[in-house]
C-alpha positions in Angstrom: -10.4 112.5 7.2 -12.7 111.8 4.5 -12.1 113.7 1.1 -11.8 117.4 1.3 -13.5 119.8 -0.6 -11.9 122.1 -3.1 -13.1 125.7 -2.9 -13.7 127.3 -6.6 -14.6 130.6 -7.6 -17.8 130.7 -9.7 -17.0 131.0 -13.5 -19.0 134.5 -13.1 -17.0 136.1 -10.4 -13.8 135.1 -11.6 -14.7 137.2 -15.0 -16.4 140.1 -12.7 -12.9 140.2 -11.4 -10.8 139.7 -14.8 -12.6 142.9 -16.4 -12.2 144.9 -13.3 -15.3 144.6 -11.2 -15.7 146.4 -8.2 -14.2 144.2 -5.1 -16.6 141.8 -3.8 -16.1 138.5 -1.0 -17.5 135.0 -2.0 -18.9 132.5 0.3 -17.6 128.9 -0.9 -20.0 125.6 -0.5 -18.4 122.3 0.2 -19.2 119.7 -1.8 -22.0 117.5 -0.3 -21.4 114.5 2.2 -17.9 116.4 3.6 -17.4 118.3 7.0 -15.3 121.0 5.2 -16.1 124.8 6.3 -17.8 127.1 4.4 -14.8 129.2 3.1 -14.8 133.3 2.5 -13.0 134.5 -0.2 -11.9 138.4 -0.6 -12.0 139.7 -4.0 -8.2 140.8 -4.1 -6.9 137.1 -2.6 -6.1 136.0 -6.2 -4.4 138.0 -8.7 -5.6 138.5 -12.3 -3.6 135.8 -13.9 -4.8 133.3 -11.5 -8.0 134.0 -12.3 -7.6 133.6 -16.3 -6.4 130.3 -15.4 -9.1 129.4 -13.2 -11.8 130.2 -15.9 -11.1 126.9 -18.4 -10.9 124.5 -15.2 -14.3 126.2 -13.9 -16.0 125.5 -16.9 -14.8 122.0 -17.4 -16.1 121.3 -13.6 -19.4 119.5 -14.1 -22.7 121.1 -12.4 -20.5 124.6 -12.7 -23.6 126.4 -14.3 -23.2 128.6 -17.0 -21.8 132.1 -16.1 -24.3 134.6 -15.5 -24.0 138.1 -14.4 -25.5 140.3 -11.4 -25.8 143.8 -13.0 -24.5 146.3 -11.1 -25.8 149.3 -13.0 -28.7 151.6 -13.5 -31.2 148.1 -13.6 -29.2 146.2 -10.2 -30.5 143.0 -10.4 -31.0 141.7 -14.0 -28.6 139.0 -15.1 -26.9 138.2 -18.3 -24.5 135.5 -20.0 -22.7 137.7 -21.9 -20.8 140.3 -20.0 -18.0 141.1 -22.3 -20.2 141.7 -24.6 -21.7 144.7 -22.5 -18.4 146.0 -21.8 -17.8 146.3 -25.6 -20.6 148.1 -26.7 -20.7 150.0 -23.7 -17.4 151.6 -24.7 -19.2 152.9 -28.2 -22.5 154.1 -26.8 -20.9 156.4 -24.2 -19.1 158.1 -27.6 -22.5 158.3 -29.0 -24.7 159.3 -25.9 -21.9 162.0 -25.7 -22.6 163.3 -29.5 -26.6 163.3 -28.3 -26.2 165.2 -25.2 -23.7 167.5 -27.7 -26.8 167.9 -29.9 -29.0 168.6 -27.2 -27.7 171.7 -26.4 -27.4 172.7 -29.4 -31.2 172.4 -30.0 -32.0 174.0 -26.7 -29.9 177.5 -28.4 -32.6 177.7 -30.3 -30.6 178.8 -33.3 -32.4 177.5 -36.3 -28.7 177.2 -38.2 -26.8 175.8 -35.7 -29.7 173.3 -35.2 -29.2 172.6 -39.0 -25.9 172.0 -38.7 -25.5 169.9 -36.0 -27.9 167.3 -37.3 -26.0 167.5 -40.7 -23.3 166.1 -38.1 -25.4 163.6 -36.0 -26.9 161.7 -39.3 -23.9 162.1 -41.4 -23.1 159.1 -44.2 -20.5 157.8 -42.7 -20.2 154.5 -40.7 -18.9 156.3 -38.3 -21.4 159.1 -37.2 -23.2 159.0 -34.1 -26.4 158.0 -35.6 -25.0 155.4 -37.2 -23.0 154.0 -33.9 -26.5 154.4 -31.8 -27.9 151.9 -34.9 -25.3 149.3 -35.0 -23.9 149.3 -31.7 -27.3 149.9 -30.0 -28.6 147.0 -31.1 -25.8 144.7 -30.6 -25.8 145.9 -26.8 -29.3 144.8 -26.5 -29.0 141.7 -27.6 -26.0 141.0 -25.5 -29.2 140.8 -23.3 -30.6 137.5 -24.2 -30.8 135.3 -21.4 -32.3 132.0 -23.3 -30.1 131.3 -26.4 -33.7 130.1 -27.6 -35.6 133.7 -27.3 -35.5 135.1 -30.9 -33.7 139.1 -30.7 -37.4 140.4 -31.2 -38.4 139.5 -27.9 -35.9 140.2 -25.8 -37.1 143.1 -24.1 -33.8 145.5 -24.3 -34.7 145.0 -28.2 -37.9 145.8 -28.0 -36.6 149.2 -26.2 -34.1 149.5 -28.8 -36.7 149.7 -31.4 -39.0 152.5 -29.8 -36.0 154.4 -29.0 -35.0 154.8 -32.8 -38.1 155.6 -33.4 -38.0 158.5 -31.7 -34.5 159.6 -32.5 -36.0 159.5 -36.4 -38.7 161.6 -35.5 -36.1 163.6 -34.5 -34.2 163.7 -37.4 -37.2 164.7 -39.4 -37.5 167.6 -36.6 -33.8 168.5 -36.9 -34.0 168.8 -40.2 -37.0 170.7 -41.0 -35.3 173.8 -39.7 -37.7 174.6 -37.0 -36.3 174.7 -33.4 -39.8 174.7 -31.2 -40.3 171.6 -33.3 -36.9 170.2 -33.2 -36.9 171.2 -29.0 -40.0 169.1 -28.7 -39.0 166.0 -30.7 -36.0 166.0 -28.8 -37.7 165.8 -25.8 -39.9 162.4 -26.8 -36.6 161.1 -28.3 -34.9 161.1 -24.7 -37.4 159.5 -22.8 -37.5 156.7 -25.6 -33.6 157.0 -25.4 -33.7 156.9 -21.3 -36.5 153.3 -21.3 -33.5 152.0 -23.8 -30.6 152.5 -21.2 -32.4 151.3 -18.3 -33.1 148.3 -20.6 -29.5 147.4 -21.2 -27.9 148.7 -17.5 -26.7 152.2 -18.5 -27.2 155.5 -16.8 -30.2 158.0 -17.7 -29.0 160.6 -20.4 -28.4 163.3 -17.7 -25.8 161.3 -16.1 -21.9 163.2 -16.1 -20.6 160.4 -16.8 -21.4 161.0 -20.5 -19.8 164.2 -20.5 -16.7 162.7 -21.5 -17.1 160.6 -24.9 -13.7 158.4 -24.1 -16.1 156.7 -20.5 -16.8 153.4 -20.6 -17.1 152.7 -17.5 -20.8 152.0 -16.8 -20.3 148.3 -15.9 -19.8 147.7 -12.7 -18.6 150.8 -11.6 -18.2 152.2 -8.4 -19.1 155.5 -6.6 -15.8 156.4 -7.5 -16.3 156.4 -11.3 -19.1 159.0 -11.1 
């Protein structure tokens, strides 16, 4: 008869269901010094809106720790306090990793004009080319991989890949450009297993995956079998 204890989702697995996480079951704690069960609860017991409004009472709860994230992508395991963040920039990079595979195959022709052409394309001026989109958007996805709000952006690791991978892909520009397709073949090559250290870095799927086969698939956080 003493004072009952009030089950709450975690702050993280209320948003894992808000931006459409695969279904998961939570194990609840009572709240020390009360007899109360240990409660299970099923990921589809609540719907959506309930959840929203559990979010600003969760966070308000003192001891709720700050959200963190279980990854459930290429890297299972790794954590991260900014999971809307991910599922922005994942929704450019699959465009851009589309446009690289694109290019790919263009190289592996062998046809020195096409080659030509198709980087023309890749490193265009505008804001918008994929180049431009692995730059920005790259790099914004790998610091939505901080953990420590007190780690500079140079030494979060994801950064650190970020760095070596456009390295490579301006290796491969100069490659691309020169006109020469054995050259071009092989710089390709280096820049995908730069490109490949990056996405396991930041939870995405190696280049090969089909998932990039369609530029408009965002779906790499999270997902289930049933997405690939």
């Amino acid at each position: 008869k003493g004072p009952m204890s009030c089950p709450l989702l975690t702050v993280a697995s209320a948003a894992s269901l808000i931006i459409g996480a695969a279904p998961r079951r939570w194990r609840t704690t009572p709240t020390a010094g009360t007899s109360a069960a240990p409660l299970i609860i099923g990921a589809n017991a609540l719907p959506r809106r309930a959840l929203f409004a559990l979010l600003p009472a969760a966070l308000a709860m003192p001891g709720v720790p700050a959200p963190a994230y279980a990854s459930g992508g290429a890297t299972a395991g790794k954590t991260t306090s900014i999971p809307r963040a991910k599922v922005r920039y994942y929704g450019r990079m699959s465009q851009v990793l589309n446009a690289y595979r694109e290019l790919g195959k263009v190289i592996a022709s062998g046809d020195a004009a096409a080659i030509k052409k198709a980087g023309k394309a890749f490193w265009s001026s505008s804001e918008e080319a994929p180049a431009e989109e692995l730059k920005s958007a790259g790099y914004l996805l790998a610091v939505a991989f901080k953990i420590d709000s007190k780690i500079p952006p140079d030494k979060i690791p994801a950064v650190k890949d970020y760095k070596k991978m456009m390295g490579g892909v301006e290796k491969l520009k100069a490659a691309v450009s020169s006109g020469k397709a054995a050259d071009a073949a092989k710089a390709y090559a280096a820049s995908t297993d730069f490109l490949n250290l990056y996405l396991d870095a930041v939870e995405l799927p190696a280049i090969g995956d089909s998932r990039y086969d369609n530029p408009d698939t965002a779906c790499f956080f999270q997902c289930g079998e049933e997405a690939r």
